[in-house]
C-alpha angles and dihedrals in degrees: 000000000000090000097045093052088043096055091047104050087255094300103115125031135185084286086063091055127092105178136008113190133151116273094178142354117200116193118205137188105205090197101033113169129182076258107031107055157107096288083061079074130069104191138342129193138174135211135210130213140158143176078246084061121357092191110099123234120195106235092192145337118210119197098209111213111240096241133080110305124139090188157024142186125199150184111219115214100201112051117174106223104257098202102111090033092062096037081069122098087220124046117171119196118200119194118202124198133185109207111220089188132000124264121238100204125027119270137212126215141187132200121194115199112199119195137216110205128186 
């Protein structure tokens, strides 16, 4: 509700909204390396769950190629409907990873979520 107001000078709020889904993830290493990458990773995914609604829904799942990428940017096609997720006052994300092959430094990654909101 906050973002939304914030975004809209205050004129529209959660309430003016029909329908929240995700429109585009981008994943990001931030130290990538030839050794250290996202082909050291199968597969990630992130959930989403509130007190608004405790069920988890899966907001994406990304197959990561096993060759050099440091990032990656997808569409998912099968977006849950966020509404009653983000009506809630506390909204918890977890993210999920299979390793293909082990690391040998720490990395560290970003996901950005973008939205689509109707």
């Amino acid at each position: 509700d906050s973002i939304i107001k914030a975004n809209t000078a205050g004129v529209f709020g959660i309430n003016s909204v029909s329908s929240i889904k995700v429109k585009q993830v981008n994943i990001n290493l931030n130290n990538a390396d030839q050794l250290n990458n996202l082909s050291n990773f199968e597969r990630v995914r992130m959930t989403i769950q509130s007190n608004a609604n405790s069920t988890p829904a899966e907001l994406f799942t990304v197959n990561f190629p096993d060759s050099y990428a440091s990032s990656v940017t997808v569409a998912p096609t099968n977006s849950p409907e966020l509404l009653t997720y983000l009506k809630g006052s506390e909204i918890n994300y977890n993210v999920y990873g299979k390793m293909r092959r082990i690391t040998s430094k720490p990395l560290t990654m970003t996901i950005a979520v973008t939205l689509r909101v109707n």
